[in-house]
C-alpha positions as CSV (number, residue, x, y, z in Angstrom):
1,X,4.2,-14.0,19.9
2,X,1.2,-13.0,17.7
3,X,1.8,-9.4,18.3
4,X,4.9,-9.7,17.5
5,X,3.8,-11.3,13.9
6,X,1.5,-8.5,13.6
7,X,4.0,-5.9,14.3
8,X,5.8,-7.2,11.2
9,X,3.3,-7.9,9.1
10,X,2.5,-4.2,9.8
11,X,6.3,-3.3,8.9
12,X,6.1,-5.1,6.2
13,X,3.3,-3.7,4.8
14,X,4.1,-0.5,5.4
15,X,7.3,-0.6,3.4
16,X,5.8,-2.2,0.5
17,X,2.9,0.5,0.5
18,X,5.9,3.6,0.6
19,X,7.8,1.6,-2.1
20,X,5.1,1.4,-4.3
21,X,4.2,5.2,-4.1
22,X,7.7,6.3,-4.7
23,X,7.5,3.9,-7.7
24,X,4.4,5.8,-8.8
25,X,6.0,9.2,-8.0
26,X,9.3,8.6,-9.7
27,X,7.0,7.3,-12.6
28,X,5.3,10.5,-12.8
29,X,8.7,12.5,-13.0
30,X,10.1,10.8,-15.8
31,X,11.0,12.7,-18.1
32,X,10.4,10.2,-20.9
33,X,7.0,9.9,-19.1
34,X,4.3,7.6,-19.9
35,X,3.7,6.8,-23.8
36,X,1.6,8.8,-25.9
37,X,-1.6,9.1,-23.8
38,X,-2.7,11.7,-21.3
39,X,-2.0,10.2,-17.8
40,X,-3.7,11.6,-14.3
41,X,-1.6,11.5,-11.4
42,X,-4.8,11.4,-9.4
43,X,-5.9,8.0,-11.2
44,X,-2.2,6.8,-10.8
45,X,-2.3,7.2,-6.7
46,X,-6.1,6.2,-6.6
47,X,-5.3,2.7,-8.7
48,X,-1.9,2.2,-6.7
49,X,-4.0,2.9,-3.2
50,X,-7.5,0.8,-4.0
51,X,-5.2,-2.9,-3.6
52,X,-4.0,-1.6,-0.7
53,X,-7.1,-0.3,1.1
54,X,-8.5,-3.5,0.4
55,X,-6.2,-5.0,2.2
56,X,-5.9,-3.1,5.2
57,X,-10.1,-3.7,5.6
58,X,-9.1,-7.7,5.5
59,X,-6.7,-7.4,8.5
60,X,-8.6,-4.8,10.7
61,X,-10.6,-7.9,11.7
62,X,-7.9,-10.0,12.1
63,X,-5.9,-8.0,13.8
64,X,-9.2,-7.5,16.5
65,X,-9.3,-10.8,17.0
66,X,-5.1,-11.5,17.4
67,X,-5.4,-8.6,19.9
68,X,-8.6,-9.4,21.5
69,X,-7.2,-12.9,22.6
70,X,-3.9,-12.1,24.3
């Protein structure tokens, strides 16, 4: 049962982390673009990924543990 849970909290992590890229990449292609100020893709991915690495190094341990006691 708990890896099971973990499977989908995986999932559904993993589908919010590709929906927010392609936000940030169909962002970047807009034509009508950002307003008036010179925007880095670079900094767009690296501010979009920082939450999310953050995150993964919270469940790596809890995920050890889930796994370690089945």
């Amino acid at each position: 049962m708990q890896k099971t849970l973990l499977g989908l909290c995986g999932a559904v992590l993993a589908v919010l982390f590709a929906s927010m890229m392609l936000a940030v990449a169909r962002r970047r292609a807009d034509p009508g673009g950002p307003p008036a100020f010179q925007a880095s893709t670079k900094m767009d991915y690296l501010w979009a990924a920082i939450p999310w690495l953050m995150i993964i190094a919270s469940i790596i341990p809890a995920a050890r543990r889930i796994l370690a006691g089945s």
